[in-house]
RODREN-438527 format. One record per residue: x, y, z of N, C-alpha, C in turn; residue in three letters; residue number from 1. Coordinates in steps of 0.1 Angstrom, whole numbers. Layout:
   n.X   n.Y   n.Z  ca.X  ca.Y  ca.Z   c.X   c.Y   c.Z res   n
     X     Y     Z     X     Y     Z     X     Y     Z ALA NUM
...
//
This chain:
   n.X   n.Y   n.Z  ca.X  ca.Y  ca.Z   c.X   c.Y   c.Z res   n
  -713  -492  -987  -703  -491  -976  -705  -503  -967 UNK   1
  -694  -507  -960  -697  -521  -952  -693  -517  -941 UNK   2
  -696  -530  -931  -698  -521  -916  -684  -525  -913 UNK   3
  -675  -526  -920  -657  -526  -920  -654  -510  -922 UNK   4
  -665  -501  -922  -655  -488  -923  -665  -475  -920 UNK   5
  -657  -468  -919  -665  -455  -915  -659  -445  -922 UNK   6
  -678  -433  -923  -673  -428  -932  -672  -412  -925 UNK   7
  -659  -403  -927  -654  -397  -918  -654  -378  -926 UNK   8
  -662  -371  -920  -656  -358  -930  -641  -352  -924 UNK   9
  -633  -350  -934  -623  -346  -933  -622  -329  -936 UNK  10
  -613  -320  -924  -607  -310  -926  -595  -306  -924 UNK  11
  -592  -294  -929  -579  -290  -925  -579  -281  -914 UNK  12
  -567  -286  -900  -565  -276  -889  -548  -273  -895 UNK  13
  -544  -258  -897  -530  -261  -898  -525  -269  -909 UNK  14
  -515  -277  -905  -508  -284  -914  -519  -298  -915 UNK  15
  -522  -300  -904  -527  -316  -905  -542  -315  -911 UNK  16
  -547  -323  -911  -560  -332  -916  -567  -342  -912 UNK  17
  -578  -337  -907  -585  -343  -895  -600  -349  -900 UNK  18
  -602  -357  -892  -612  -365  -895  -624  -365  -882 UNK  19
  -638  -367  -883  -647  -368  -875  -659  -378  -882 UNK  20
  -663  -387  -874  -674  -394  -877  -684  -390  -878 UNK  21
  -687  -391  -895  -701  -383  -901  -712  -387  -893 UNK  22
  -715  -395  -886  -727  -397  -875  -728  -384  -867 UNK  23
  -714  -381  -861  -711  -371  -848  -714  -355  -857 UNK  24
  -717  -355  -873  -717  -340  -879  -728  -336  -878 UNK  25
  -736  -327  -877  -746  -321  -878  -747  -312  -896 UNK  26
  -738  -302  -894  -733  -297  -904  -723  -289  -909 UNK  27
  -721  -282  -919  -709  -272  -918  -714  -267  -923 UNK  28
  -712  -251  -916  -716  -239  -921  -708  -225  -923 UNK  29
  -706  -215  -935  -700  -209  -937  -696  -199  -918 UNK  30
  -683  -191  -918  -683  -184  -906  -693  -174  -906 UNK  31
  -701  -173  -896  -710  -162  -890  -708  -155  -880 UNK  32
  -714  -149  -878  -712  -133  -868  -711  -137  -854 UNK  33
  -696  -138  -847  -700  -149  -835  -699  -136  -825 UNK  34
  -705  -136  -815  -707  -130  -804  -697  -131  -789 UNK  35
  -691  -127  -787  -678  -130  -780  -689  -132  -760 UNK  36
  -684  -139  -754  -689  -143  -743  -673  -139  -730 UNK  37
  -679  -130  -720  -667  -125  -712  -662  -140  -702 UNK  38
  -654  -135  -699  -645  -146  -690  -650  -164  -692 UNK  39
  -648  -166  -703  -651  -174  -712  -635  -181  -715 UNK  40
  -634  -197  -710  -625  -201  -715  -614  -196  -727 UNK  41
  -602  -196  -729  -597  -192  -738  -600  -194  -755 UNK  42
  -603  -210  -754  -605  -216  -767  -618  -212  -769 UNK  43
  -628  -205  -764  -644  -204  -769  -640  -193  -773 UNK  44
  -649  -191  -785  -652  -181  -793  -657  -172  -791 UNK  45
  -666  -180  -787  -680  -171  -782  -692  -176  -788 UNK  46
  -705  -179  -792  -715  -181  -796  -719  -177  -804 UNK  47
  -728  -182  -813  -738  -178  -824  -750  -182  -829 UNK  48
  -760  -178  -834  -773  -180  -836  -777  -194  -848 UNK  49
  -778  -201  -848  -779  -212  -859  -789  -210  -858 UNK  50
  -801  -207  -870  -816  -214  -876  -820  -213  -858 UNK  51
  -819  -201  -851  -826  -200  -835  -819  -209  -824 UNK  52
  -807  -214  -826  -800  -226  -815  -794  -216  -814 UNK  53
  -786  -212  -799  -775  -203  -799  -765  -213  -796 UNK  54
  -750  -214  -801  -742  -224  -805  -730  -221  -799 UNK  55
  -727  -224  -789  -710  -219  -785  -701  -224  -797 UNK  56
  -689  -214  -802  -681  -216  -814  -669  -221  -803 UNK  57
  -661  -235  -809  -644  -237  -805  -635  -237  -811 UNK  58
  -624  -229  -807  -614  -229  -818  -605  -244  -807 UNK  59
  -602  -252  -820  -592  -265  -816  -582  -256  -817 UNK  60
  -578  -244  -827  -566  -241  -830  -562  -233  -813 UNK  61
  -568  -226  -807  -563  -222  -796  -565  -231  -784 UNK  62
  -571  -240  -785  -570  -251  -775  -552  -257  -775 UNK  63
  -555  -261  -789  -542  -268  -789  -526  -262  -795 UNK  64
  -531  -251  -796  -521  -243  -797  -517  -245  -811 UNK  65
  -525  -245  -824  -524  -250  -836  -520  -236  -847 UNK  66
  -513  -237  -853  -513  -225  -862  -521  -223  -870 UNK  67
  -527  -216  -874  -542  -211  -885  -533  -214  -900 UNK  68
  -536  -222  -906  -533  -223  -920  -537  -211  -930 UNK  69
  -527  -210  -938  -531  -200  -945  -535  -202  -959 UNK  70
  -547  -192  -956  -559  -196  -965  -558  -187  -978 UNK  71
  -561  -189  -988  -561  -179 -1003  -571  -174 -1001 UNK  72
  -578  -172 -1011  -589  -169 -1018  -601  -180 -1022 UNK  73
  -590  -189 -1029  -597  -197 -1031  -605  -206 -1020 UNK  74
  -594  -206 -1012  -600  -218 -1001  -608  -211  -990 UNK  75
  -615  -196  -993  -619  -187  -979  -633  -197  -983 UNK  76
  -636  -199  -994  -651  -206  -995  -655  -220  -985 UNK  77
  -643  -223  -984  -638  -240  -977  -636  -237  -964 UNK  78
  -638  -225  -957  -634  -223  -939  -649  -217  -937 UNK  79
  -649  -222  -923  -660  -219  -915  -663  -227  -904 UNK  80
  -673  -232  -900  -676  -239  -889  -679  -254  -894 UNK  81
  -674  -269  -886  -683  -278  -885  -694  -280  -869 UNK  82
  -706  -283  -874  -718  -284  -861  -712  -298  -856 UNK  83
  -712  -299  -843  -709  -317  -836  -719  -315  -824 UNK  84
  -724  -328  -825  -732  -330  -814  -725  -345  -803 UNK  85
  -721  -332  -794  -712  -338  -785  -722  -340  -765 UNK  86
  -730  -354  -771  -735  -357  -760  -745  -347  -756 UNK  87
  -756  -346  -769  -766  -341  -768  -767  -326  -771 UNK  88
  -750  -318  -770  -752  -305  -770  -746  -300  -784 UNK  89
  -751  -289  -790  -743  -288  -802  -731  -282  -799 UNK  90
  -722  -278  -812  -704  -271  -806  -705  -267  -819 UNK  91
  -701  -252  -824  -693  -252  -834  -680  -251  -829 UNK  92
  -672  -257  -843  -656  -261  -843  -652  -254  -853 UNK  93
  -641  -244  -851  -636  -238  -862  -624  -246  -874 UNK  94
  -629  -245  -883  -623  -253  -890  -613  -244  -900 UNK  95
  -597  -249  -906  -596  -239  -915  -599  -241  -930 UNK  96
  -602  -248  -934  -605  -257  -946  -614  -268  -943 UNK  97
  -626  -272  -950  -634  -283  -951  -631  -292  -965 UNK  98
  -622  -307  -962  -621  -314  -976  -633  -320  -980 UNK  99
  -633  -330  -974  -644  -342  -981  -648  -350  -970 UNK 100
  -661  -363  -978  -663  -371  -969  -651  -383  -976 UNK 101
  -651  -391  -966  -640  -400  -971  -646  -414  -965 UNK 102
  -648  -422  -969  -649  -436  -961  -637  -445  -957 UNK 103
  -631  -449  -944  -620  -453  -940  -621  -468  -939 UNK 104
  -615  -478  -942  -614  -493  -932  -611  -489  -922 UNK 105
  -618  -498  -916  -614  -500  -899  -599  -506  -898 UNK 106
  -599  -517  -904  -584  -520  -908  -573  -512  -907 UNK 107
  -576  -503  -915  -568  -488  -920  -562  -482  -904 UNK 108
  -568  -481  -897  -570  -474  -885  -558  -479  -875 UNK 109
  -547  -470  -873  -540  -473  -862  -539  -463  -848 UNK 110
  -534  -471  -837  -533  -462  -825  -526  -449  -828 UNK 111
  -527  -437  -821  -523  -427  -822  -505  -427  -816 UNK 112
  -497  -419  -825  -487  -416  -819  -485  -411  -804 UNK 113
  -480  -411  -798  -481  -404  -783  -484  -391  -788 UNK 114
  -477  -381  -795  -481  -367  -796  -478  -362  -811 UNK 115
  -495  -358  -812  -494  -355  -828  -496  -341  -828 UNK 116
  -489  -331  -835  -489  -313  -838  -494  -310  -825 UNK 117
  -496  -317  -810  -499  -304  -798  -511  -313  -794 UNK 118
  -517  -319  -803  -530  -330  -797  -527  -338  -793 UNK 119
  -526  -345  -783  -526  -353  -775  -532  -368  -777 UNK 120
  -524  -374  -778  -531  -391  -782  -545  -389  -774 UNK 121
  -548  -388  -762  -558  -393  -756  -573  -381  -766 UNK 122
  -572  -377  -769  -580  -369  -779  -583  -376  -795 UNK 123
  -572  -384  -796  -575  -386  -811  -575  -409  -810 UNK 124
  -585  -408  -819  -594  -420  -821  -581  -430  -828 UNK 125
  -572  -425  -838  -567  -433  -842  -559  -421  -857 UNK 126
  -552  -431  -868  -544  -425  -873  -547  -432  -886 UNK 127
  -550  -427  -903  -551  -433  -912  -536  -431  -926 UNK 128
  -528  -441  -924  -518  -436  -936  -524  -434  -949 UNK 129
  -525  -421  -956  -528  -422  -966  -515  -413  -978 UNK 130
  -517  -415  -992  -505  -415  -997  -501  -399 -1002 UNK 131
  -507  -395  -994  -503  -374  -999  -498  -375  -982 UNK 132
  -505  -378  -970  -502  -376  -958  -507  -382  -948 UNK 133
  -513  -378  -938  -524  -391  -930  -533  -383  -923 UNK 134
  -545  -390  -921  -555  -381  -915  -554  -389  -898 UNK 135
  -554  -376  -891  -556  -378  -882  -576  -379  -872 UNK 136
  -578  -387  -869  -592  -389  -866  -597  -384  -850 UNK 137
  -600  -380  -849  -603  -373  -840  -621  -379  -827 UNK 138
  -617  -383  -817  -626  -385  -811  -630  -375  -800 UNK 139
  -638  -369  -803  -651  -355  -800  -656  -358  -787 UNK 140
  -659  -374  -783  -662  -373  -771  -648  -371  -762 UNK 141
  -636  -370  -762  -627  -373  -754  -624  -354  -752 UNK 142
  -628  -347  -765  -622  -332  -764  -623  -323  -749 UNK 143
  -641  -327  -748  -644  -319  -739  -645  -328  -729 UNK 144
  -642  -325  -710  -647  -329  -707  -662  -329  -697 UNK 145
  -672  -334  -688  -678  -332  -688  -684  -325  -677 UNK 146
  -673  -316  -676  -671  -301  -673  -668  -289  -678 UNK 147
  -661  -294  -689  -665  -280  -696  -675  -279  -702 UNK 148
  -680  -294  -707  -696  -291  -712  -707  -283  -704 UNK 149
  -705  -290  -694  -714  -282  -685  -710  -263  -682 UNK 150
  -702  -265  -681  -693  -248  -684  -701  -237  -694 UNK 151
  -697  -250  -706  -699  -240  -718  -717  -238  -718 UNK 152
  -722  -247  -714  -734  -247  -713  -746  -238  -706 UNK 153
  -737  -237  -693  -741  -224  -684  -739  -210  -692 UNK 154
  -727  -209  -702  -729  -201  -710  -740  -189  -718 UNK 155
  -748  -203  -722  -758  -200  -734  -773  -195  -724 UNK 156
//
């Protein structure tokens, strides 16, 4: 890999296909038993126990108002959570499908449309054409701000 690209795991929210910088992953882990937390932002889940971390869960899909893709059988093995370490803290992110890792050119990488499916340009890193569809890239520091961190944090 050359330092012209990054390499990005990709999932499915909905219709689109999203990307995050494998640096920013921790992990992805099947869905577990999340614990619902009272007067708790709309988009939190609620929390869960990882290997003793308790982990506030977010759904992007109710943040951004995203429809839940519908999932078979086949693909229930492919949903669950990605771990992101957003500025020291972990997050799980509800994901509805996990694809692959993918390595992107920087090249490749264009500015975001003003508004893509409900996300907001200022949330997303950039835009990759690729020939089934385009992944949209997602920058994780911009989701939260550093108030809701602190928010969700008081939480746990």
């Amino acid at each position: 890999m050359s330092e012209r690209q990054l390499q990005m795991v990709t999932f499915q929210l909905g219709d689109e296909s999203y990307g995050i910088d494998i640096m920013d992953v921790e992990g992805i882990v099947k869905v577990e038993e999340v614990r619902e937390i009272p007067n708790s932002p709309v988009y939190v889940e609620g929390i869960f126990n990882l290997r003793g971390d308790i982990i506030p869960v977010i759904s992007l899909h109710k943040r951004f108002h995203i429809r839940k893709m519908e999932i078979g059988d086949e693909d229930e093995l492919l949903s669950g959570f990605i771990i992101i370490n957003v500025d020291g803290m972990q997050l799980a992110v509800v994901i509805d499908k996990v694809s692959r890792v993918v390595s992107v050119d920087l090249d490749e990488i264009q500015p975001p449309p003003q508004m893509l499916s409900g996300i907001g340009a200022e949330y997303i890193q950039g835009v990759v054409n690729r020939q089934e569809d385009y992944l949209i890239i997602l920058d994780i520091r911009r989701l939260f701000s550093v108030k809701e961190l602190q928010a969700l944090e008081n939480y746990l």
